[in-house]
C-alpha positions as CSV (number, residue, x, y, z in Angstrom):
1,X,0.0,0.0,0.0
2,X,1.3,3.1,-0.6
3,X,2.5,6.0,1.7
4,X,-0.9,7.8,1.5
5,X,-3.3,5.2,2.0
6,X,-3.9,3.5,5.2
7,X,-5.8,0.6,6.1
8,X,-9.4,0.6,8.2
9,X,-7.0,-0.4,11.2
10,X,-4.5,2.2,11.2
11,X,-7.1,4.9,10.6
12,X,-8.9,3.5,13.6
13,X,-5.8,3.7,15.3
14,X,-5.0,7.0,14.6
15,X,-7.9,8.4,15.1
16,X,-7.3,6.3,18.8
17,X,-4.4,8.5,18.8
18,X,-5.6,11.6,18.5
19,X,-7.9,11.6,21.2
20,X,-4.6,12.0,23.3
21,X,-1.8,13.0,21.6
22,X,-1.6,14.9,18.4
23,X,-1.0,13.6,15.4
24,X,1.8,14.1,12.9
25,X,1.7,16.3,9.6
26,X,1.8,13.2,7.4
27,X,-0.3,11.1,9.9
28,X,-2.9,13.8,9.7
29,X,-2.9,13.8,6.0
30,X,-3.2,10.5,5.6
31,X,-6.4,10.2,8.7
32,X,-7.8,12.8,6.1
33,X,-7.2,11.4,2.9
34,X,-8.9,7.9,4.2
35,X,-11.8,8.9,5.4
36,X,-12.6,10.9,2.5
37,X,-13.0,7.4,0.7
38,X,-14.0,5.6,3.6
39,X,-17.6,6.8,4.9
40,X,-17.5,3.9,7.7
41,X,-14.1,5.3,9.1
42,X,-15.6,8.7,8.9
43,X,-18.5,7.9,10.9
44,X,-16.1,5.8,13.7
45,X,-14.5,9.3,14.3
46,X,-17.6,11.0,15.0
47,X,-19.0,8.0,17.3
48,X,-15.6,7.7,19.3
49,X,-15.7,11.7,19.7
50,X,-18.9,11.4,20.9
51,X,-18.6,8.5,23.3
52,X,-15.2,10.3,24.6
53,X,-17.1,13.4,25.2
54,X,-20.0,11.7,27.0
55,X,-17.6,9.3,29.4
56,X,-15.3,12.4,30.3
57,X,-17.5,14.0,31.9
58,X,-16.7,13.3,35.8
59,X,-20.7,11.7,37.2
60,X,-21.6,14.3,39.7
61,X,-21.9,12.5,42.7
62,X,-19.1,10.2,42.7
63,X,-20.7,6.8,41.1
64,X,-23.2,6.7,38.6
65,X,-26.3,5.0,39.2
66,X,-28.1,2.5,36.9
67,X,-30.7,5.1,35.9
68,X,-27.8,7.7,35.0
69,X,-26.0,4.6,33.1
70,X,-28.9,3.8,30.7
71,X,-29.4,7.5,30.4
72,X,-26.3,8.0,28.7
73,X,-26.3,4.7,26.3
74,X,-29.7,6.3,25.2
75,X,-27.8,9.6,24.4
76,X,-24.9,8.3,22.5
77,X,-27.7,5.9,21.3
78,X,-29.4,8.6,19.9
79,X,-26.8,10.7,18.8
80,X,-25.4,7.7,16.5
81,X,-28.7,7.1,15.0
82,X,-28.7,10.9,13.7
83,X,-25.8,10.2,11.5
C-alpha cells in the first residue's frame, strides 16, 4: 500500500491517537485522505468523539447510578442514529 493510504486499522488507530496525543503532519494527512474514501471510518471518528465526550465527563456525585448509566447509552444511542 502506498505512503498515503492507510488501512481501516490504522485509521482506527489514529484516530485512537488523536484523542490523546496529536498527530503528525503526514499522519494527519493520511487520517484525512482515508476517510474521505471511507464513509465507515468517517462515521467511527464521529462516534468515538462522541462516546469520549459523554464518558469524560466526571458523574456528579461520585458513582453513577443505573438510571444515569442507561441515560447515557440512550444519548450516545441517539446521537449515533442521527448520522
Amino acid at each position: 500500500m502506498n505512503k498515503l493510504l492507510l488501512s481501516c486499522l490504522r485509521a482506527t488507530e489514529l484516530m485512537e491517537k488523536k484523542l490523546h496525543i496529536k498527530l503528525s503532519f503526514t499522519e494527519r494527512l493520511q487520517l484525512k485522505a482515508h476517510k474521505m474514501i471511507c464513509k465507515a471510518c468517517a462515521d467511527y471518528e464521529k462516534q468515538t468523539y462522541l462516546i469520549d465526550s459523554v464518558l469524560s465527563k466526571p458523574p456528579q456525585n461520585g458513582n453513577p447510578s443505573q438510571e444515569e448509566i442507561e441515560s447515557l447509552k440512550k444519548v450516545i444511542l441517539t446521537k449515533i442514529s442521527k448520522d
